[in-house]
C-alpha positions in Angstrom: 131.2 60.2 119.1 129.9 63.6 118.3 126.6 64.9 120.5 123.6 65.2 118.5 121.8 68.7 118.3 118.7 69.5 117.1 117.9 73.2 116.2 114.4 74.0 115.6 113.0 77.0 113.4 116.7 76.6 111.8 115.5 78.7 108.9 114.7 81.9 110.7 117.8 84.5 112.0 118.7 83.2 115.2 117.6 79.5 114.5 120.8 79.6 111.3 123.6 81.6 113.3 123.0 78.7 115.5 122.9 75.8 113.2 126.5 77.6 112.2 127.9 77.6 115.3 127.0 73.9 116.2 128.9 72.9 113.1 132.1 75.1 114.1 131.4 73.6 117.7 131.7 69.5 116.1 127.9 68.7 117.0 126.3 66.5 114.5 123.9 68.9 113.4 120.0 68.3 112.7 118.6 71.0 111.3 114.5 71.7 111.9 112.6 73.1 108.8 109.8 73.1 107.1 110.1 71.9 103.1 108.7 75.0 102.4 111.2 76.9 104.4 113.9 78.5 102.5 117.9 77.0 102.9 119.8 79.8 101.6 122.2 79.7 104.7 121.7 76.3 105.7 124.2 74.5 102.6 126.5 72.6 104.9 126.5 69.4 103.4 127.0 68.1 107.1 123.2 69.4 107.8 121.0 66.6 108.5 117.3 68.0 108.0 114.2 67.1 110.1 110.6 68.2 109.4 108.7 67.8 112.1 104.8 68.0 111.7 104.1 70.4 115.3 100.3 70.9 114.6 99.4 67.4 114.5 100.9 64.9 117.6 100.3 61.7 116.5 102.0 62.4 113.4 104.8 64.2 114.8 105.0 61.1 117.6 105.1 59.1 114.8 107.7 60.9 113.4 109.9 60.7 116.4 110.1 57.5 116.9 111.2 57.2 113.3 114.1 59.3 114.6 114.6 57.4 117.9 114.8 54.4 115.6 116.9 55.2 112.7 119.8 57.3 115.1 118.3 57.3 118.9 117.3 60.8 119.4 119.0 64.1 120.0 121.7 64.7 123.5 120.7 68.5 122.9 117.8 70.6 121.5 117.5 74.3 120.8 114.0 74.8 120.3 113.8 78.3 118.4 110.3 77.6 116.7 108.4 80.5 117.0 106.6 83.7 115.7 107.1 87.6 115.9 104.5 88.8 113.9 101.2 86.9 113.0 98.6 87.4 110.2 96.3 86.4 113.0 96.9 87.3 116.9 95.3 84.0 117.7 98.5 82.5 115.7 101.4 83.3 118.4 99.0 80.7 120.6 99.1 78.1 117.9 102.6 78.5 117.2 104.6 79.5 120.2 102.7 77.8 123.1 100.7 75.4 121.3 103.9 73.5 119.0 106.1 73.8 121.9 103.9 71.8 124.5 102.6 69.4 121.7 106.8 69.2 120.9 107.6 68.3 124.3 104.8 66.4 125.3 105.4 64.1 122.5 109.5 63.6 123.8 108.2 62.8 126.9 105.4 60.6 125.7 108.1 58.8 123.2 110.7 58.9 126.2 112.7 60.9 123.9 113.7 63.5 126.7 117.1 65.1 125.8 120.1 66.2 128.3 119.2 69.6 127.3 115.9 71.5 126.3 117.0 75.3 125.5 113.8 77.1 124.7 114.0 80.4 123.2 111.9 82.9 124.7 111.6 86.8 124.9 112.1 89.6 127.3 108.8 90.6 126.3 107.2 87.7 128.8 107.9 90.1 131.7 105.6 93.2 130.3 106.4 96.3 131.8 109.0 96.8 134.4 109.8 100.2 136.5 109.1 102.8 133.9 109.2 106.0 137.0 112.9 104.8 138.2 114.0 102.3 135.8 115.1 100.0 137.9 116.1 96.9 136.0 113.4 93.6 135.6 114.6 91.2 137.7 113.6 87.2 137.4 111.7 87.1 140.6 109.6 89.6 139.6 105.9 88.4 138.8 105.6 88.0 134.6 102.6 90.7 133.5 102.9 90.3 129.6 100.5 92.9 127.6 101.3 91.1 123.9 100.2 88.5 122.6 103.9 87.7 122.1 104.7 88.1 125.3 101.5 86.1 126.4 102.0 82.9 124.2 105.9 82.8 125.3 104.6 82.7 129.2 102.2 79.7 128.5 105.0 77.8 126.7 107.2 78.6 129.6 104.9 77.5 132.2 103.9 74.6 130.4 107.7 73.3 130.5 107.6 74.0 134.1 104.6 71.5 134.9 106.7 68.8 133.6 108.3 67.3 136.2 112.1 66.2 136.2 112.1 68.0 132.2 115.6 70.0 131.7 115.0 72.6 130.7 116.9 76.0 130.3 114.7 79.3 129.3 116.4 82.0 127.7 114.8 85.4 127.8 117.1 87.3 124.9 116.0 91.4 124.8 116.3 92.8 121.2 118.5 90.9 119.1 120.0 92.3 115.6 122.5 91.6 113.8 123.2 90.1 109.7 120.8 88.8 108.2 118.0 90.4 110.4 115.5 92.5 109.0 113.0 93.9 111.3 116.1 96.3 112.9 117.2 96.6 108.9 114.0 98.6 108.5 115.1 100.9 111.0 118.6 101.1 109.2 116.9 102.1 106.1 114.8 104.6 107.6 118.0 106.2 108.8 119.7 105.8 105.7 117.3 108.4 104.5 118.1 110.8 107.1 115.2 109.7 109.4 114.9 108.0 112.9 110.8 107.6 114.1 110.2 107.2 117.4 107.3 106.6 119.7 107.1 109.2 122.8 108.9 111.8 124.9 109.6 110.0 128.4 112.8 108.7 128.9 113.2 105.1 127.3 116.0 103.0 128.1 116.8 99.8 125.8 118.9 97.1 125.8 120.3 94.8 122.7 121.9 91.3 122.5 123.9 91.3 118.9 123.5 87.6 117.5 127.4 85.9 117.7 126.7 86.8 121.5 123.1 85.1 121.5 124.6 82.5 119.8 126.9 81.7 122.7 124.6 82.2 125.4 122.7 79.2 124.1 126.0 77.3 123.7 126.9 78.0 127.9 123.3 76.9 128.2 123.8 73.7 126.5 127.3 72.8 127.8 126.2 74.2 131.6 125.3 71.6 134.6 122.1 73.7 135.1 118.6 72.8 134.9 115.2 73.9 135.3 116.4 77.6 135.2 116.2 80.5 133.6 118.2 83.6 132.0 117.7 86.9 130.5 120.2 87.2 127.8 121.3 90.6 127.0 124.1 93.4 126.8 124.8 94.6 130.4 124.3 98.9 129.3 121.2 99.9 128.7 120.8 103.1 125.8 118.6 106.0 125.3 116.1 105.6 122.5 118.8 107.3 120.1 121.9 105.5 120.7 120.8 102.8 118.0 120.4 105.5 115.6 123.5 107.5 116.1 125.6 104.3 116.0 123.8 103.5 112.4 124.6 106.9 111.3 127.6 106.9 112.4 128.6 103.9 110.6 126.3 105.0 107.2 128.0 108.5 107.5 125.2 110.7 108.2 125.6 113.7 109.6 122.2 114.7 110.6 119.4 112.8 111.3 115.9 114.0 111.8 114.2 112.7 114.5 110.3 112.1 114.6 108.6 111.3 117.2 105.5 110.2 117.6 102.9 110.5 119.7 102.1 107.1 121.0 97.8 107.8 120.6 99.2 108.5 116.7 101.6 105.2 117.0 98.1 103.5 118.5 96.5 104.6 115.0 99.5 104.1 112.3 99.7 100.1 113.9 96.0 99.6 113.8 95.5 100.5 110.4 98.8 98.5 109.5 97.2 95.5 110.6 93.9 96.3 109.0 96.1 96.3 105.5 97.9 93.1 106.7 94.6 91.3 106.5 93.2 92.6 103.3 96.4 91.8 101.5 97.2 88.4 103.6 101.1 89.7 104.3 102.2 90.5 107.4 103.5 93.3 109.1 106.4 94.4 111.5 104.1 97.2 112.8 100.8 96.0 114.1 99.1 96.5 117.5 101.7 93.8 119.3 104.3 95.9 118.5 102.9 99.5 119.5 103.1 97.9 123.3 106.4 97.1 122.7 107.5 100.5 120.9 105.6 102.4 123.7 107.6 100.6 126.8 110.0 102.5 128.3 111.8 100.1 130.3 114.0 97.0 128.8 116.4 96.6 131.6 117.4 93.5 132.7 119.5 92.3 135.2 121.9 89.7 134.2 123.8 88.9 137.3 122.2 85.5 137.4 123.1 84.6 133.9 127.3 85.8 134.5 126.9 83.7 137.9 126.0 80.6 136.7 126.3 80.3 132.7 129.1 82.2 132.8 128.0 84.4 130.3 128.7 88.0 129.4 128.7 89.4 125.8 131.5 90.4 124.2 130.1 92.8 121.7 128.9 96.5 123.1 125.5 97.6 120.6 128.9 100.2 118.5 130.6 97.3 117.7 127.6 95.1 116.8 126.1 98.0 114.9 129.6 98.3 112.8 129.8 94.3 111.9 126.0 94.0 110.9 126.3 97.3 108.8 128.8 96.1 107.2 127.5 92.4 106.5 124.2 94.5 105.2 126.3 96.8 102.8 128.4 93.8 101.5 125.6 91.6 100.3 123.5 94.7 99.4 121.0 94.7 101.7 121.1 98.1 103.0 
């Protein structure tokens, strides 16, 4: 009998390339969405859909056992809820600590605990690492978050970590692109027009996870015999605040790009009133004042050594080859 999955936030980038690859893999496949939530890449007819109600226990507690009644519960859950950008800072808290402990709490409390709990969450839990030497961000190092991203992600973690006996994995993915994403599109576009805008002159080092390589991480994190652990997921070279635009160019065949850079006091002001013009028109925005600490750090290096060791996990696609796939995906269904 096939081992049931359940992938949460299965609408968003990284929650459907999943969904996708537990289908190719044989799971029987429970998709987590909202009915609001749009399906346009989840049309497997062998998609089961679940809509969980994460802001309100009882119901969702209610709502489990349902499940634990009608099929018994899932062997495996990716839990990729979560939030990037917010209207409201105080919504990372609601939605990436809050859900997640009201989530688990209510497996637990409906002794619905699965073989596997594979929470997504961020590099950006660890805050700033060595930004003199760049030495790489190791696990043991003490998590100092300065988002509110990065912030709400630590709590969930920690939270999962109080549990006792829960197995869980944490993944902690650096900056993942790839089709179908569109915060790195932007950048893509801006390039497009001959443009590449960066924040400050030191020496910035960045790293990238494209999403087929993600995608198996969270696969050798399910199928692993380890618990209670967790990974930083990520490409092993580290690149120079250009090398992401001079592999776009490269692959949109532009010569010359201008390069911009701003000043991060300026960067400070653009993201501010960004967010001041997210609130009056109630959309949000990939640049706002979570995102100008990101922009501004210089260091995303992470060492991986305990995520080859034990997962046995190294990606297969270097941030060129990534680059020329997701180009191409974006030019094909005219995104870009």
């Amino acid at each position: 009998m096939a081992r049931k999955i359940l992938i949460t936030g299965a609408g968003g980038f990284i929650g459907g390339h999943v969904v996708e690859e537990a289908l190719r893999r044989g799971y029987d496949t429970y998709a987590g969405v909202r009915s609001t939530t749009s399906r346009e890449y989840l049309n497997d007819s062998h998609i089961s859909f679940v809509d969980l109600d994460f802001a309100h226990p009882e119901k969702m507690r209610a709502q489990l056992l349902h499940y634990k009644n009608e099929m018994g519960g899932w062997d495996y859950i990716v839990h990729n809820l979560g939030v990037t950008k917010c209207k409201k800072q105080s919504d990372f808290y609601t939605i990436n600590y809050e859900y997640t402990r009201n989530f688990v709490d209510a497996l637990v409390e409906c002794d619905m605990v699965p073989l596997k709990f594979i929470y997504m969450s961020s590099l950006s839990v660890c805050g700033k690492g060595d930004e003199k030497n760049h030495t790489p961000i190791k696990l043991t190092d003490m998590p100092r978050p300065d988002t509110n991203y990065g912030k709400s992600k630590l709590k969930a973690e920690q939270h999962l970590q109080s549990l006792p006996n829960f197995p869980y994995i944490i993944l902690r993915p650096t900056g993942v692109y790839g089709p179908r994403e569109k915060d790195y599109l932007l950048m893509m576009k801006t390039i497009k027009w001959c443009v590449d805008f960066r924040s400050g002159w030191s020496k910035q080092l960045i790293t990238f996870v494209y999403i087929k390589d993600l995608v198996r991480a969270i696969f050798a994190a399910v199928e692993c015999d380890k618990k209670r652990k967790i990974y930083f997921i990520s490409e092993e070279r580290a690149y120079s605040s250009s090398g992401f635009c001079d592999y776009v160019a490269q692959e949109l065949g532009r010569k010359f790009v201008i390069p911009i850079v701003l000043p991060n006091r300026l960067m400070w002001i653009i993201t501010h009133i960004a967010e001041f013009f997210s609130k009056l028109t109630g959309c949000t925005t990939p640049i706002n004042r979570d995102k100008y600490h990101i922009m501004i750090q210089r260091n995303w290096v992470c060492d991986t050594a305990l995520t080859s060791e034990e997962l046995g996990f190294t990606p297969h696609y270097s941030l060129e080859e990534g680059v020329r796939e997701t180009v191409a995906w974006y030019r094909s269904n005219k995104w870009l």
